[in-house]
N, C-alpha and C positions, 0 to 999 in steps of 0.2 A: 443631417436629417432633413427633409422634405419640408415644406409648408403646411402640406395636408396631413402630414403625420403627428404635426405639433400640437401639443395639449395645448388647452383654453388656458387662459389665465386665470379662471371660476377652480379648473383642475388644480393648478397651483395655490390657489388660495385654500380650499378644502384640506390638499397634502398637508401646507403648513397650520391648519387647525387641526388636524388629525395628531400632528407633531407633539401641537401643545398636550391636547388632550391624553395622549399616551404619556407625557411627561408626567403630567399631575398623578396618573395611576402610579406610575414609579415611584414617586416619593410615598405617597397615601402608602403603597405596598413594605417599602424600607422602614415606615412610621412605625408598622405594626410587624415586621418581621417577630416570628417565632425561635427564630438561630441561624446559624450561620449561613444554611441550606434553607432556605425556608422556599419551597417551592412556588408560593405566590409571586415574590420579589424575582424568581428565575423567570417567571409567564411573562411579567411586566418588565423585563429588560428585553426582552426578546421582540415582544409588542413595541417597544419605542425606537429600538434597532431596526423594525422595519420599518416602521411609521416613518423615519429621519430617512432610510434608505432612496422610502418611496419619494419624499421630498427632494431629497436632492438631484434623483434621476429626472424629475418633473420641471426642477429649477433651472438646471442645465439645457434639457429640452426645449424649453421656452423662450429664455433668457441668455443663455449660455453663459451661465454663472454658478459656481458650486459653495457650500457651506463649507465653514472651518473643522464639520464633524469625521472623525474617523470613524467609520464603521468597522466595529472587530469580527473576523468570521468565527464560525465554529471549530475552533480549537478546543474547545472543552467538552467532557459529556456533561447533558443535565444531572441532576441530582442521582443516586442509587436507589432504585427502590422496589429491589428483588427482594428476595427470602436472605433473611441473618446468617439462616445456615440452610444453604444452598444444598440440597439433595443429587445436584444432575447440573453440570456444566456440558458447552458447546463453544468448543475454541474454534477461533475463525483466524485462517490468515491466506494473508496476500503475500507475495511478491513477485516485485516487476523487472522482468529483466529483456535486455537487449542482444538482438541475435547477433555477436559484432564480429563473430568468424566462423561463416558457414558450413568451410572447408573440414574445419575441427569438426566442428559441431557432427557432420555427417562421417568422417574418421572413427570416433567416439561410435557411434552409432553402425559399424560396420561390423565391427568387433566384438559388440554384445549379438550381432545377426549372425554373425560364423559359430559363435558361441553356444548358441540356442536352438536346438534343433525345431524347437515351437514357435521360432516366432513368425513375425507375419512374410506374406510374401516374400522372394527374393526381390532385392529393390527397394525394397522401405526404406533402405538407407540413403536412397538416392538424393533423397528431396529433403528440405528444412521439414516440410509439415509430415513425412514419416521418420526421420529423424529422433523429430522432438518425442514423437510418440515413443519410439523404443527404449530410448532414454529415462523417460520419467516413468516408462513401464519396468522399468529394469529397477531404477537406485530410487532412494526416498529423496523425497523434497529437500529434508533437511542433508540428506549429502551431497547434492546437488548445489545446493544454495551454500555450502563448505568449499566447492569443488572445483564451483561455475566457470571459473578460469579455463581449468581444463577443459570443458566440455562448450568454448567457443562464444561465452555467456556474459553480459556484460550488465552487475549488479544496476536496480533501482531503488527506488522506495522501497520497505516495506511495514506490513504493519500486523500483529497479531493481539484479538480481542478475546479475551475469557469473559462469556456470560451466562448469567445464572440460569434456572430451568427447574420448575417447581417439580418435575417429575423427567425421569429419561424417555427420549421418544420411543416410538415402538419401531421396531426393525425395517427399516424402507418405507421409512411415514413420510421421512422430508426428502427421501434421492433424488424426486424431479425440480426440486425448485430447495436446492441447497440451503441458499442467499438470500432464500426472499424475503422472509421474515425475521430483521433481527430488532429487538427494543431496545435502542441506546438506556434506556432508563435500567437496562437490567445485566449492562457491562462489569463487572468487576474489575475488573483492571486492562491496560492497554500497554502496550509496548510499539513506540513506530520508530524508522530505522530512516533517517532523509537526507541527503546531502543537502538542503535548505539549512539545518539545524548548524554545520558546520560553517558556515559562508562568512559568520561574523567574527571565525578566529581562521581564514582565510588570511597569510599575511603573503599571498603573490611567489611564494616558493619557487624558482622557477629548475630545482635541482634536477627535475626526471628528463628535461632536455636533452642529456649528456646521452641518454639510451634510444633516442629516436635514431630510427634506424636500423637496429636491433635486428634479424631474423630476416630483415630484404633482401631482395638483389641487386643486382648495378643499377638496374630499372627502378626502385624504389617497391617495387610488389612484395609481398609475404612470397616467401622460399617454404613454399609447402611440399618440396622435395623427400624430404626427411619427418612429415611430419607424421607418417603411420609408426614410421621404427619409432621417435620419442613418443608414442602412447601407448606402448605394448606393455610396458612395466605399469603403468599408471591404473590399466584394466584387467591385466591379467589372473591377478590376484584379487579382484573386488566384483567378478560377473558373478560369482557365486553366492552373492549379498545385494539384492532385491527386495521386494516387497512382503512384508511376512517381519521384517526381523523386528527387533523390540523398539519399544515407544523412548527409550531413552538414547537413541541417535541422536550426537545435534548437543550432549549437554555435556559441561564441564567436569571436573572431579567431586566438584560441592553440589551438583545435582542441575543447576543454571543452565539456561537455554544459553551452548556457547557462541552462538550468532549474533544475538543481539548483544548482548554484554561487549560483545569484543566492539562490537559499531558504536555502541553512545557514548 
């Protein structure tokens, strides 16, 4: 960092009285806690999480020296505090994945295009970005995200939120702006899916080695010679299950979303 960019030392002093003073609210807030949730006690941690944050960014700035503090992030939601019984939910999910074989990917995508006499231009298959589109136009997310292998996909994170909603919206209230409005205060529950989560029973396994090399040529390339013939069984029997089919895609025999159960 620069010279001219560097807080006063007046700045650093102020942070670490800000510090104090955020701490004293914390304990006064724990004194009088109401239970276990008691959302005063949630404000006042959060206020001294930043107050210490903003200290330590100031102290290192200046000084180039940092506090013994670990700042925790937002791993948690604040408190609940939607409706008891929830009249109207709005599930939200993400998932992230990586396009790690383009080839498939657009193979996949050829074949629900020869299939379909509606769909879009001839060509769409040519490219990842119409590719993708026939794809997710075709299968549900949740078989897709069961599938992904096949269809050139290479899983990430994911994460899905059930939150409450004091009444159901009205028909095309929220289509322009999905995402925009959601209240962590008013989540019911979360489900998130991380390869971070497994890292600490990472014990170095090094067995999948034996298979590199798998499906290449002399040249070390993927042999995408043969890779329409292995997809014609995989699609031929599933183009005719797109979008429309029931909400219970995706779940186990005991009703369980079989995706995420099978990851954590």
């Amino acid at each position: 960092m620069s010279d001219a960019a560097q807080p006063t030392a007046a700045e650093v002093r102020a942070a670490a009285e800000a510090v104090k003073t955020a701490l004293d609210r914390h304990l006064a807030a724990v004194e009088r806690r109401s239970g276990e949730e008691d959302p005063a006690v949630y404000d006042a941690f959060n206020e001294l999480a930043a107050a210490a944050e903003a200290y330590d960014e100031l102290l290192y700035d200046r000084y180039d020296e940092v506090t013994p503090f670990e700042i925790p992030g937002e791993d948690t939601l604040p408190p609940y505090t939607g409706p008891e019984e929830p009249s109207a939910l709005s599930v939200l999910i993400r998932r992230d994945y990586a396009v790690a074989e383009p080839q498939r990917l657009m193979a996949q995508a050829r074949r629900v295009e020869a299939a379909d006499e509606d769909a879009p231009g001839a060509g769409a298959s040519g490219t990842v970005h119409g590719a993708l589109g026939l794809l997710f136009g075709e299968f549900e997310p949740d078989e897709i995200a069961s599938r992904h292998k096949e269809f050139g996909l290479e899983e990430g994170d994911s994460t899905l939120w059930v939150t409450a909603a004091d009444e159901r919206a009205e028909p095309g209230e929220w289509l322009e702006a999905p995402f925009e409005e959601v209240d962590p205060e008013r989540v019911v529950c979360r489900f998130d899916v991380s390869a971070v989560f497994d890292e600490e029973f990472d014990d170095g396994d090094d067995g999948d080695e034996e298979d590199e090399g798998e499906g290449e040529d002399e040249d070390g390339e993927a042999d995408l010679s043969d890779l329409d013939e292995d997809l014609d069984e995989d699609l031929d029997t599933d183009l005719d299950r797109g979008l429309g089919r029931g909400l219970d895609r995706g779940l186990d025999e005991d009703g369980e979303p079989a995706r995420l159960e099978a990851d954590r």
